[in-house]
N, CA and C of each residue as an Amber inpcrd file, in Angstrom:
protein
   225
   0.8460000  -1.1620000   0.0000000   0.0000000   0.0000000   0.0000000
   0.9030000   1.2400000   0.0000000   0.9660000   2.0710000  -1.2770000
   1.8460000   3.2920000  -1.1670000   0.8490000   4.1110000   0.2610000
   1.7610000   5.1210000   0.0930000   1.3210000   6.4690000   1.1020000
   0.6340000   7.1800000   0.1380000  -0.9940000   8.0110000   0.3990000
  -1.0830000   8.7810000   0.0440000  -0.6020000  10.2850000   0.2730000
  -0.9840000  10.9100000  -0.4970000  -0.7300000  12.8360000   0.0810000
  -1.0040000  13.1530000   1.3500000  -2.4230000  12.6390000   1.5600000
  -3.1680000  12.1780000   2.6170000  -2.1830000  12.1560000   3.9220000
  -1.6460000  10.9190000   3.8330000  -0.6760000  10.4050000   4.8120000
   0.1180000  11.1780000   4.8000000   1.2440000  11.7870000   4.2160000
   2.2060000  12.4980000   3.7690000   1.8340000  13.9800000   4.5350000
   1.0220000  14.4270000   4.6610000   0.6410000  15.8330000   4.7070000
   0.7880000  15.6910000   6.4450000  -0.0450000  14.6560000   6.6460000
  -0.5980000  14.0210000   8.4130000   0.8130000  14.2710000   9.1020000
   1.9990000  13.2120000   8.4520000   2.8700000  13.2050000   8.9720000
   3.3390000  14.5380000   8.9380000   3.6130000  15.3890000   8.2020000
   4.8170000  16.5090000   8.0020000   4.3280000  17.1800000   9.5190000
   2.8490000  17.3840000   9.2410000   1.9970000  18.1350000  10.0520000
   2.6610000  17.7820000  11.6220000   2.2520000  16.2830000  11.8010000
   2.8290000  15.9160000  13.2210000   4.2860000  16.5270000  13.6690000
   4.7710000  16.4990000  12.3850000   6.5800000  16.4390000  12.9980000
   6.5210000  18.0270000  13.0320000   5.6830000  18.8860000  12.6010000
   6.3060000  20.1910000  12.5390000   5.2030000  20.5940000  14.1710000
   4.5490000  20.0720000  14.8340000   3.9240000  20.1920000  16.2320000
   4.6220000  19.8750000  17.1760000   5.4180000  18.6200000  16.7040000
   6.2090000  18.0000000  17.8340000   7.3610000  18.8710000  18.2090000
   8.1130000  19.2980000  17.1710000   9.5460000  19.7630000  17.2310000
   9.4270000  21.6850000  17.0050000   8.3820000  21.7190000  16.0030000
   8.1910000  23.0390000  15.7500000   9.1870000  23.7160000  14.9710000
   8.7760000  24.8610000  14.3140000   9.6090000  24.8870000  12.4750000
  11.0130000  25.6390000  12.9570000  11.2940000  26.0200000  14.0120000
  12.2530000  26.5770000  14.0340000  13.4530000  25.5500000  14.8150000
  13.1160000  24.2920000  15.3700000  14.2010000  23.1220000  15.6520000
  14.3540000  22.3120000  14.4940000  13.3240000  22.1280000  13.7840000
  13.2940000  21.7370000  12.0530000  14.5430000  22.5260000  11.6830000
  14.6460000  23.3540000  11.3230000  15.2730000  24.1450000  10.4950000
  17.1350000  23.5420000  10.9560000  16.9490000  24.3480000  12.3390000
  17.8390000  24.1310000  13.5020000  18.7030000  22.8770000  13.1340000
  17.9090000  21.5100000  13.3720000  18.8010000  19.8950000  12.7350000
  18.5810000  20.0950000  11.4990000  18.1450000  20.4470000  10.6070000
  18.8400000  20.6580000   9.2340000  20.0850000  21.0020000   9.4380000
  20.0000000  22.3050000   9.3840000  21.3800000  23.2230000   9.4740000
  22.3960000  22.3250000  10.0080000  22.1080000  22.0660000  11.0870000
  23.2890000  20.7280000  11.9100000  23.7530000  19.7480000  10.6330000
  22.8370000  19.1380000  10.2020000  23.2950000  18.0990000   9.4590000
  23.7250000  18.0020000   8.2160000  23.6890000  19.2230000   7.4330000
  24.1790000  20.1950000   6.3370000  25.7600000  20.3660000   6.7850000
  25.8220000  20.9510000   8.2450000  27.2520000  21.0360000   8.3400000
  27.9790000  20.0630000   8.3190000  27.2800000  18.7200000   9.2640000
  28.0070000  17.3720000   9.2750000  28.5980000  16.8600000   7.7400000
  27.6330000  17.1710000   6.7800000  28.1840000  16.6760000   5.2590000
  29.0660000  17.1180000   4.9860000  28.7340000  19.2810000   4.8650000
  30.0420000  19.2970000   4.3580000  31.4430000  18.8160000   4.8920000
  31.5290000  18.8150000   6.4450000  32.7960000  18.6860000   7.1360000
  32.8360000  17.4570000   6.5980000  31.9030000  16.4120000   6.0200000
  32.5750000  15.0540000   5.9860000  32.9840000  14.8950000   4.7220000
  32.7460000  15.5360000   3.7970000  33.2920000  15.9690000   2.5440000
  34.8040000  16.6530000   2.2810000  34.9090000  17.5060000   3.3000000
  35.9980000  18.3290000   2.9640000  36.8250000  17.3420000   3.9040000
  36.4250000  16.6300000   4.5640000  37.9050000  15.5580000   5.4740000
  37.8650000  14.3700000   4.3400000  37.1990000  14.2820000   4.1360000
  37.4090000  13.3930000   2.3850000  38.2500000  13.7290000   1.5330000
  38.1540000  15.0100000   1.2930000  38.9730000  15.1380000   0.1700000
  40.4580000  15.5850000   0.6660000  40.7180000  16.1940000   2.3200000
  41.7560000  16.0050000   2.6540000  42.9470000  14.9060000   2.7420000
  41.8000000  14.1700000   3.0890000  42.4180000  12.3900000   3.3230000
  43.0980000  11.7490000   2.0690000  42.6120000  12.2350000   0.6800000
  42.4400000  11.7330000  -0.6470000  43.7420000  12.6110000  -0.7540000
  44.6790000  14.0570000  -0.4090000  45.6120000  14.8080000  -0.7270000
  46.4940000  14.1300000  -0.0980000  46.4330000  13.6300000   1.5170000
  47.4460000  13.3590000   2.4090000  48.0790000  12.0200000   1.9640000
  47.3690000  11.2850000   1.2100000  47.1060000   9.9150000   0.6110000
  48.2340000   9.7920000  -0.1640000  48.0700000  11.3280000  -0.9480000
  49.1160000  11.1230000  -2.3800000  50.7350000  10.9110000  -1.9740000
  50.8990000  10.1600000  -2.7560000  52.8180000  10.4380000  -2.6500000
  53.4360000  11.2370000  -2.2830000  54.3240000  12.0140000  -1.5500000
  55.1120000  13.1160000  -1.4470000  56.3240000  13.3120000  -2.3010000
  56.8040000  14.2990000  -3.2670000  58.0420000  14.3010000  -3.7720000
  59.2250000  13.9930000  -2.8230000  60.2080000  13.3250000  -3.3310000
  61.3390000  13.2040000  -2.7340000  62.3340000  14.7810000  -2.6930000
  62.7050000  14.8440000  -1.7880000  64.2280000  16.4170000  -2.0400000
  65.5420000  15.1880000  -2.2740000  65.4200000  16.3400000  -3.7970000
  66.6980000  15.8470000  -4.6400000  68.0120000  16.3900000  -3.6690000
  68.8010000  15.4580000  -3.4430000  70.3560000  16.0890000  -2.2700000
  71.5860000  15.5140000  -3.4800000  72.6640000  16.1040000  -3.3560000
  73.7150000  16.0150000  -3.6270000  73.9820000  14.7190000  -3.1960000
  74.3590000  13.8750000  -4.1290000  75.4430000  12.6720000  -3.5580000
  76.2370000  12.3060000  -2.6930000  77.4080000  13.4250000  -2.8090000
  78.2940000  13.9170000  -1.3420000  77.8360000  13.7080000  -0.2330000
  76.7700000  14.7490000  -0.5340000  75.8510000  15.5430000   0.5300000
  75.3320000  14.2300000   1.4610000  74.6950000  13.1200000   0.6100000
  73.5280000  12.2590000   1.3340000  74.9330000  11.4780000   2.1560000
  76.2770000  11.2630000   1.2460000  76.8390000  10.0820000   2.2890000
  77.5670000  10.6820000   3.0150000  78.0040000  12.1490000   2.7560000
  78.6320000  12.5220000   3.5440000  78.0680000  12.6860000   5.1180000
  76.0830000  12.3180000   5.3640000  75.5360000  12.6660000   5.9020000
  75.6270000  11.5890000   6.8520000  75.4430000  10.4600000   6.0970000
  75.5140000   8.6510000   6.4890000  76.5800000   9.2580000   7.1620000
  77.7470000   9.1200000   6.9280000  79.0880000   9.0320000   7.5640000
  78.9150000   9.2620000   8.8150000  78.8550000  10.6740000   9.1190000
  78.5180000  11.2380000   9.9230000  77.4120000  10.4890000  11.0390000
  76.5410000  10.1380000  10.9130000  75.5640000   9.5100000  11.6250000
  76.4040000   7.9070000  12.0530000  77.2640000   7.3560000  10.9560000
  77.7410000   5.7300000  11.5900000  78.9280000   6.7650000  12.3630000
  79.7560000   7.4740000  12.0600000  80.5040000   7.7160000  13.2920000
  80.0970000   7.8210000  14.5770000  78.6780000   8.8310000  14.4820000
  78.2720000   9.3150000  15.7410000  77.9240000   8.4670000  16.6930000
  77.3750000   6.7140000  15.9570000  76.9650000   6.0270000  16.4460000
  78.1910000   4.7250000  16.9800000  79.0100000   4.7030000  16.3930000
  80.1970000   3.7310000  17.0640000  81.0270000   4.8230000  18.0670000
  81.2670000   5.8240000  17.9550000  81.7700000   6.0670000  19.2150000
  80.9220000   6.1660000  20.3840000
């Protein structure tokens, strides 16, 4: 058995007595924000996700760096 208009109208009617149009509005608004924030941490998550470039170093540079670190560590 679908719903008529009938039904449809009954209900809206009830929910806007119970809560009244201005807490209506009120959890909208709430739950409008919940999306977007869950949207925009979506698409953060989807950036943090990506690969990071490597920093290009000098050759020297990287073992001369090693070196340094196995010395520091045997003495």
């Amino acid at each position: 058995m679908a719903p008529t208009w009938f039904k449809l109208v009954l209900v809206v009617f009830v929910i806007v007595v119970l809560f009244g149009r201005g807490r209506i509005s009120d959890v909208m608004g709430d739950f409008a924000k919940g999306i977007k924030s869950f949207k925009k941490n979506m698409t953060e998550d989807d950036t943090a996700d990506a690969p990071r470039p490597v920093e290009q170093t000098a050759p020297g540079r990287l073992e001369s760096s090693l070196d340094t670190r196995a010395g520091a560590q045997a003495g």
